[in-house]
C-alpha positions in Angstrom: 0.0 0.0 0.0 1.2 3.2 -0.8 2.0 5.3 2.5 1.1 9.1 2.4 2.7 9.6 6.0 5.6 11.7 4.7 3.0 13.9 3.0 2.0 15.3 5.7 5.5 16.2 7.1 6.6 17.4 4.2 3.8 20.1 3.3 3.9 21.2 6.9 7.4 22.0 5.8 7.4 23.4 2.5 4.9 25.9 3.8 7.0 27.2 5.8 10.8 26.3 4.7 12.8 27.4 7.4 10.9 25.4 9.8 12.4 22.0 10.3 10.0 19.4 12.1 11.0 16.5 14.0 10.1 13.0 12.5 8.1 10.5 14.5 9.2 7.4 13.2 12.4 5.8 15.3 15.6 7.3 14.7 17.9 6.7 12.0 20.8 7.7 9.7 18.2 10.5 7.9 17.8 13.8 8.8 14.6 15.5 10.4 11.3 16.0 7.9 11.9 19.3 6.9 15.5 19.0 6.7 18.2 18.8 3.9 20.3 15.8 4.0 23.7 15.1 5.0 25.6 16.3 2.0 22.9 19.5 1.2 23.2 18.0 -2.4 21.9 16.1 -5.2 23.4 12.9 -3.8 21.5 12.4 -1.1 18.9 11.1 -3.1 19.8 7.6 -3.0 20.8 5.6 -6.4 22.1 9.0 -7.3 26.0 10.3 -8.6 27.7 12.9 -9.6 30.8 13.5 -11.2 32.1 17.0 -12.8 35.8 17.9 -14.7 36.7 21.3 -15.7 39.7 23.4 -17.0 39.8 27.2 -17.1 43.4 27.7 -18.3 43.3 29.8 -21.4 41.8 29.9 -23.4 39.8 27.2 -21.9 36.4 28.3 -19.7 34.3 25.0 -19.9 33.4 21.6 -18.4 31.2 18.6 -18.0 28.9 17.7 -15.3 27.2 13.9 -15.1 24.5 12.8 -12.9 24.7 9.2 -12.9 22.3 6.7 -11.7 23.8 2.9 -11.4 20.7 1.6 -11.7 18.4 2.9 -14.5 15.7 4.8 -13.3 12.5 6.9 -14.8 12.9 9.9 -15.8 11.6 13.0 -18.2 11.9 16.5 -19.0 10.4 20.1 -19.1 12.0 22.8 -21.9 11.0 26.3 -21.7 13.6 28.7 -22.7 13.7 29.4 -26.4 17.2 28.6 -27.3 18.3 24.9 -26.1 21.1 22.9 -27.0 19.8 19.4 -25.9 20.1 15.8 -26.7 17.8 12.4 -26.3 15.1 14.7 -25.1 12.2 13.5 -27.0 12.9 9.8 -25.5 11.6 11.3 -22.4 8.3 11.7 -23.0 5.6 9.7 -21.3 4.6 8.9 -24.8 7.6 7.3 -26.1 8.3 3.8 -25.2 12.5 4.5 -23.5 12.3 2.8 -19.8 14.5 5.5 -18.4 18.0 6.6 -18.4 21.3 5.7 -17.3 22.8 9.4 -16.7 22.2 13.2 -17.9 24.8 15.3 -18.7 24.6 19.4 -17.5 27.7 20.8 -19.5 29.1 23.3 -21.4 30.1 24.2 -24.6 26.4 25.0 -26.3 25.7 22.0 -29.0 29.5 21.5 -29.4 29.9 20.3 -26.2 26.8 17.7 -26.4 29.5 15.6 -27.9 30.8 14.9 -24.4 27.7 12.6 -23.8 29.6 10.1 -26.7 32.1 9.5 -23.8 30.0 9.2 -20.9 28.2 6.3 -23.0 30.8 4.9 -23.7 32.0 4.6 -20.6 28.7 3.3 -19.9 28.8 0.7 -22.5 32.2 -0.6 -20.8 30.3 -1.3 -17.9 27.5 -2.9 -19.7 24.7 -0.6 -18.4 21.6 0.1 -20.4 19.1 -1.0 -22.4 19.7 -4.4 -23.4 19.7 -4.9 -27.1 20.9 -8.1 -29.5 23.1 -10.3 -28.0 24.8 -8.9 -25.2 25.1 -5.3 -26.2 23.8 -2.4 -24.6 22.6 0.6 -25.3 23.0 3.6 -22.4 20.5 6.2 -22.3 21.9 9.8 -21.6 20.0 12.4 -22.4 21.8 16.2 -22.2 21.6 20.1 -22.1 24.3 22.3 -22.4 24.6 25.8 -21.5 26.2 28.7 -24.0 29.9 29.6 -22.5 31.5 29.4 -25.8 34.4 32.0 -26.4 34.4 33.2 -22.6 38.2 31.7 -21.5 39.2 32.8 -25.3 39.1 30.7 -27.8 35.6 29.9 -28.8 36.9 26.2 -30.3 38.7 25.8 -27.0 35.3 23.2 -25.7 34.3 20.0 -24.1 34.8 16.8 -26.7 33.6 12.7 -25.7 37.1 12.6 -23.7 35.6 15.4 -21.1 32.2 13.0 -20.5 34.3 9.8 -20.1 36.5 11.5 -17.5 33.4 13.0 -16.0 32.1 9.8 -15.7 34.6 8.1 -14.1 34.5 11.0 -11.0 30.9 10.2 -10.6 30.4 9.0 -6.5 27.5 9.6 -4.1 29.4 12.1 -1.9 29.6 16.2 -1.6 29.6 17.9 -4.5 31.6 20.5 -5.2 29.7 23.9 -5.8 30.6 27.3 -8.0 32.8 28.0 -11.4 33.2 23.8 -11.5 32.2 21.1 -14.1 29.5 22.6 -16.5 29.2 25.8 -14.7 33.2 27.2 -15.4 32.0 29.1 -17.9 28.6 30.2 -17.0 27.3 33.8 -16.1 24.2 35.7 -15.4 23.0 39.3 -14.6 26.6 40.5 -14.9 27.9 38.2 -12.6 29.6 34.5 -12.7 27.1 32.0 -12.5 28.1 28.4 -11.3 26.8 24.8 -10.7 24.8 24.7 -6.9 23.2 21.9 -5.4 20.4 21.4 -2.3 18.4 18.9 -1.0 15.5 17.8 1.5 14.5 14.9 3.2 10.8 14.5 3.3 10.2 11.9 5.6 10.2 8.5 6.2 13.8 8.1 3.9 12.1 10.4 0.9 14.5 12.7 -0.3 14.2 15.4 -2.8 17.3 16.7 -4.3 18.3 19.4 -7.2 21.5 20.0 -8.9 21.4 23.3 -11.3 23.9 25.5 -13.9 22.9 28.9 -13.5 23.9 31.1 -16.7 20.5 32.7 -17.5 19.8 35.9 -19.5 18.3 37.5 -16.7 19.4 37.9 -13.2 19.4 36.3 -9.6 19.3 39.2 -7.6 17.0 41.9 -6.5 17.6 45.3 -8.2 15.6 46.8 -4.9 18.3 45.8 -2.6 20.7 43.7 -4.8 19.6 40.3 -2.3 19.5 37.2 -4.2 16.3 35.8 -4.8 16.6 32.6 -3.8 18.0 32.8 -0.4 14.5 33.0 0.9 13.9 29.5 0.6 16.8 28.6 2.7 15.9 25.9 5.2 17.4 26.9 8.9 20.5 27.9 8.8 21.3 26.9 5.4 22.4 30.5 4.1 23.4 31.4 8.1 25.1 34.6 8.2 24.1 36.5 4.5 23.2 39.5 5.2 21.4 42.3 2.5 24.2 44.2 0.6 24.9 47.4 2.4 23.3 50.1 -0.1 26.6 52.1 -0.9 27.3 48.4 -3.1 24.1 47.8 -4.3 24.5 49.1 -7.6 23.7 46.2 -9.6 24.6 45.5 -13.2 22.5 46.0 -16.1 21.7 43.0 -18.2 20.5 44.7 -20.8 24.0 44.4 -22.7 24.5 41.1 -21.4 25.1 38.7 -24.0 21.6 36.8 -25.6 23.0 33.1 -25.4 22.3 32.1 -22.4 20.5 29.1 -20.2 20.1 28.1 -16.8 19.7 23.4 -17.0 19.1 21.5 -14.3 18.4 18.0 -12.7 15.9 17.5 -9.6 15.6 14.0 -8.3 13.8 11.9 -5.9 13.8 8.1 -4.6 10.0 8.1 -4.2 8.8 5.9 -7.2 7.4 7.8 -10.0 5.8 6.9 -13.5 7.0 8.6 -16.3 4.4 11.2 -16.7 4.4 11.8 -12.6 8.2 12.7 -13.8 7.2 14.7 -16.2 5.2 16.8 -14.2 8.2 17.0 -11.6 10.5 18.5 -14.4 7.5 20.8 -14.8 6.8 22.0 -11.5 10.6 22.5 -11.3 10.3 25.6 -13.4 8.7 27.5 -11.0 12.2 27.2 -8.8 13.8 28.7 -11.0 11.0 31.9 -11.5 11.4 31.8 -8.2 15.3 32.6 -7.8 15.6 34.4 -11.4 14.0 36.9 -13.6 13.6 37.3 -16.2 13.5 33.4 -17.1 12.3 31.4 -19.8 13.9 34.4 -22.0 14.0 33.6 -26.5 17.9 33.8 -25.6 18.0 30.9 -22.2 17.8 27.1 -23.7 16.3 26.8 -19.6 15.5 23.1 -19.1 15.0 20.3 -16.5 15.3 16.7 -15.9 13.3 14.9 -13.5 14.8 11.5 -12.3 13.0 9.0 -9.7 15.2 6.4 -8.4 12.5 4.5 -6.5 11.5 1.1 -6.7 7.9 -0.8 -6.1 4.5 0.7 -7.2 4.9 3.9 -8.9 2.9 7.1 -8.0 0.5 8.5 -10.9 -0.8 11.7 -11.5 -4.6 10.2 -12.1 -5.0 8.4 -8.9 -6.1 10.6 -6.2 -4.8 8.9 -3.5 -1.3 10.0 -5.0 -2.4 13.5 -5.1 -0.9 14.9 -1.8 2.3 12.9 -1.8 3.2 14.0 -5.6 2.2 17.8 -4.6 4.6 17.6 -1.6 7.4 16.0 -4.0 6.4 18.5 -6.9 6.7 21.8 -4.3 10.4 20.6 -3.1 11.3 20.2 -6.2 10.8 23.8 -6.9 11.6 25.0 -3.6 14.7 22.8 -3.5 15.6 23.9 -7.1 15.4 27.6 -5.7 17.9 27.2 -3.1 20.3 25.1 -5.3 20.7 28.6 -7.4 21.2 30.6 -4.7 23.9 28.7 -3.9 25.7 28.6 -7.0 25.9 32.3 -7.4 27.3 32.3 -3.7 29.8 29.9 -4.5 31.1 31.6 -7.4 34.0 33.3 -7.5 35.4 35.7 -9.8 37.6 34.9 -12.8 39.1 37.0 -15.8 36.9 40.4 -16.1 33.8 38.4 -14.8 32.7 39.6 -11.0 31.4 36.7 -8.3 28.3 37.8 -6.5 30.3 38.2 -3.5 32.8 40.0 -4.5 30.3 42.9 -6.2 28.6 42.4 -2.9 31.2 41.6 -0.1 29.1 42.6 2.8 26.7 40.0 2.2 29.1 37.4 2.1 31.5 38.0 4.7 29.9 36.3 7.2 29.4 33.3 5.4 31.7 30.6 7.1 29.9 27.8 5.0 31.2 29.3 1.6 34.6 27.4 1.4 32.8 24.1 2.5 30.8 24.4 -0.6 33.9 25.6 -3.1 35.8 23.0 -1.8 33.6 19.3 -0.5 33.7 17.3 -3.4 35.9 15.8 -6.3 36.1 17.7 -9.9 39.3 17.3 -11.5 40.9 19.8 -13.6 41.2 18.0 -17.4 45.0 17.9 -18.0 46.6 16.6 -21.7 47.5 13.9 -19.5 44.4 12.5 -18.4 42.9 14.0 -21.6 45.6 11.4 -23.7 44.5 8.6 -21.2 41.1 9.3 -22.0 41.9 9.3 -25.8 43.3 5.7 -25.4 40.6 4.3 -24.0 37.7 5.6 -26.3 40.2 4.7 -29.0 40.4 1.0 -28.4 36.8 0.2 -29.3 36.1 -3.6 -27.7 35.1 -5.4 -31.4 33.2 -9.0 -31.2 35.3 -11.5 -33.1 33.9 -11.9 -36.5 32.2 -15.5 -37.5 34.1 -18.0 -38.8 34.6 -18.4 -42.5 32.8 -20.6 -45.3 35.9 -22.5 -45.4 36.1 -23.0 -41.9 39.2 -21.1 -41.4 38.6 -18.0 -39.0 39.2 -14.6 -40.6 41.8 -12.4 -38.7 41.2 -10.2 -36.5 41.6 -6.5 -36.8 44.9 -5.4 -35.4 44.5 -2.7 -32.3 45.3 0.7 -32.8 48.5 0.8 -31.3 48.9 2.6 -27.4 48.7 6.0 -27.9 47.4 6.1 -31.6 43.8 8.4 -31.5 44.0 10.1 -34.7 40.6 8.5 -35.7 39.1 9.6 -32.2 41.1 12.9 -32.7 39.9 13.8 -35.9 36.2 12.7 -34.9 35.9 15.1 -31.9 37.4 18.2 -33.2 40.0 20.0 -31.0 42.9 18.3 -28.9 43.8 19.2 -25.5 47.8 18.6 -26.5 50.3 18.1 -23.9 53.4 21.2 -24.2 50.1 23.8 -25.2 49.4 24.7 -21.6 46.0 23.2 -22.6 45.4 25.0 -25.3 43.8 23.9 -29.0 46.2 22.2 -31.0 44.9 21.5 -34.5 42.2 18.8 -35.4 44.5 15.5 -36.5 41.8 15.1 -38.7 42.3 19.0 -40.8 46.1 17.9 -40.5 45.7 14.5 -42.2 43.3 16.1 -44.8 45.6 19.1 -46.1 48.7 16.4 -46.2 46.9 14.2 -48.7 45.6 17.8 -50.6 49.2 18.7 -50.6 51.1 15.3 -51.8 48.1 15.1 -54.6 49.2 18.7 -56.2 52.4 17.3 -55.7 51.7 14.6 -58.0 49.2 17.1 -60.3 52.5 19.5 -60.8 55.0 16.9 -62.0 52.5 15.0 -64.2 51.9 18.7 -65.7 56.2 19.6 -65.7 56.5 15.8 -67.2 54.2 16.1 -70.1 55.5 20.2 -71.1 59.2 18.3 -71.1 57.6 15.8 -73.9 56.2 18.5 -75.9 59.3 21.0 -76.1 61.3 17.4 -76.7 58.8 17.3 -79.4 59.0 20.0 -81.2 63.0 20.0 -81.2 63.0 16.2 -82.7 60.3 17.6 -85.7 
């Protein structure tokens, strides 16, 4: 029987969200109803990962975030801004027949960088998770967004390729994540300010957890123009945002966005373990948006791609949106969602810091932050490891040896030969397939595409060969012309 007992708890605590109530049931490793859970993050949603690699050396200003779920669960999506770069999406919908996914990617690079799902799948596909199809292959699921950050570390071409989602990948764990200019929020920005990845959660009751993890790089702005606050720190639960304060008013001279640039768009993920069916999901991802109104504005803008993903770990009888008896304990999950989503933004604009000529929040606004002792917690908890041409080559290698099924035997009996492995080391056929190279002795900078290089060889040693058959046949004809 479906239990509506954290229902109650959890309404009673979204109503008012700085109220934390005290559970009934015997005690345990979860936190209060009402409270977030023990990481404050999407990862206390259990069955849930995450994993996030960066660089912003010049002129690099990107990077991959993966939410990763061991165990494929349901999921769908809501898209309301009017510019998207996304991928897999319309498998999501409770019409189509996809059971759910394996892992979403939040990254950036705009549609360049949606190439970076090629290596989380892969890495996937190494581990033999997701849908099962022919004889023992598989076929992961990982749907994407990516926000527009191209150009901001320098070179626009200097983005993510499939070797940034397999590394991202293999960081995924269940522990702290780390908040701010990290993973697929390095090169994000909003309302003049640096925007960043931020992450909350709550624990409903009863081992129910709501969770959100969100790249904030919108078109509009987080804070208040009345009295430069953020938005979103209202929905703080307890002492979540302890010690913020309002700007004093000799700072609060906030930035226009009216000159910001157009391509923008704030993605996120919001997750629960309570067992949802895929249009319940759906109407997660939906409810979601109104987080984000609620922390941002303008939103939803024809220059944000805004979008969000709403995963459901659970297992056992699913809740649906046309049963009433669901009714109260989808509201509560669909209202944290929001609210939790809220608070995740807040966060990553406090997290921030500044880079280049692009301001943090706090640093435009140091009075409000300077009491914040939480602030390095949430810069630092967590792995995300800077992308290096070392573990960029090592990444290379291993999307480079392709794991190929020995072919059947031939009519004459004799088995054919296998195909020799590229050698360790050789990845011009990945190289060339995913653009530009993170080269070791370039400080991390673009090399050119070993694909381009190969191509203008050949152009050049064929007009080469053009030139002396045109040299070879004018020697005939002046030989020619002497002999008559």
């Amino acid at each position: 029987m479906k239990s509506s007992r954290f229902a109650a708890l959890a309404a009673a605590a979204l109503v008012c969200p700085g109220l934390v109530l005290v559970s009934g049931s015997p005690a345990s490793a979860n936190p209060a109803a009402g409270a977030p859970g023990a990481h404050n993050a999407i990862t206390d949603v259990p069955g849930i990962q995450v994993g996030q690699v960066q660089s912003d050396i010049a002129p690099y200003l990107t990077g991959t975030s993966v939410v990763y779920m061991p165990q494929m669960s349901v999921a769908s999506v809501d898209q309301r801004g009017g510019a998207p770069a996304t991928k897999e999406t319309d498998l999501l919908s409770p019409l189509n027949s996809n059971p759910g996914v394996n892992a979403i990617q939040l990254g950036g690079s705009s549609m360049y960088g949606l190439s970076a799902t090629n290596g989380i799948i892969r890495w996937l596909e190494d581990r033999g998770e997701g849908v099962r199809v022919g004889a023992g292959g598989v076929a992961p699921i990982v749907p994407a967004a990516d926000i527009f950050d191209l150009g901001r570390g320098g070179d626009p071409k200097a983005r993510t390729s499939a070797e940034w989602g397999y590394l991202a990948a293999q960081a995924t764990s269940d522990g702290p994540v780390r908040q701010g200019g990290v993973g697929g929020g390095t090169g994000a920005r909003g309302g003049g300010l640096r925007g960043g990845v931020g992450t909350a959660s709550v624990h409903l009751g009863d081992g129910i957890y709501v969770g959100a993890m969100v790249i904030v790089n919108p078109a509009g702005s987080p804070v208040d123009p009345a009295d430069c606050t953020l938005y979103g720190v209202k929905f703080g639960i307890g002492d979540e945002f302890a010690g913020y304060k309002a700007p004093k008013k000799k700072e609060c001279n906030p930035p226009s966005t009216a000159a910001q640039q157009p391509a923008n768009t704030t993605i996120a993920v919001v997750a629960t373990n309570a067992p949802l069916e895929k249009a319940a999901a759906q109407r997660m991802s939906g409810n979601a948006h109104d987080g984000m109104a609620r922390a941002i504005s303008p939103i939803h803008t024809l220059g944000d791609g805004d979008t969000v993903f709403a995963v459901s770990t659970g297992k056992g009888e699913a809740l649906q949106i046309n049963d009433p008896a669901d009714t109260r304990q989808l509201n509560a999950i669909f209202n944290a969602g929001a609210s939790t989503l809220a608070r995740a933004i807040a966060k990553a604009v406090l997290s921030s810091e500044s880079i280049g000529n692009t301001t943090s929040y706090c640093d435009r606004y140091p009075s409000a932050c300077k009491g914040m002792k939480q602030l390095k917690q949430w810069r630092t908890q967590g792995n995300a490891p800077t992308v290096t041409p070392e573990t960029f080559a090592q990444a290379s290698q291993a999307l480079a040896q392709t794991p190929v099924p020995a072919p059947p035997a031939a009519d004459n009996g004799k088995p054919k030969p296998k195909p020799k492995a590229a050698p360790a080391g050789n990845t011009t056929s990945q190289d060339s397939q995913n653009g530009m190279v993170l080269a070791s002795g370039n400080a991390g900078g673009p090399s050119v595409p070993t694909g381009v290089t190969t191509g203008l060889l050949a152009a050049g040693i064929l007009g080469v060969g053009l030139l002396g058959m045109h040299l070879r046949g004018r020697r005939r004809g002046q030989a020619s012309d002497r002999l008559a």
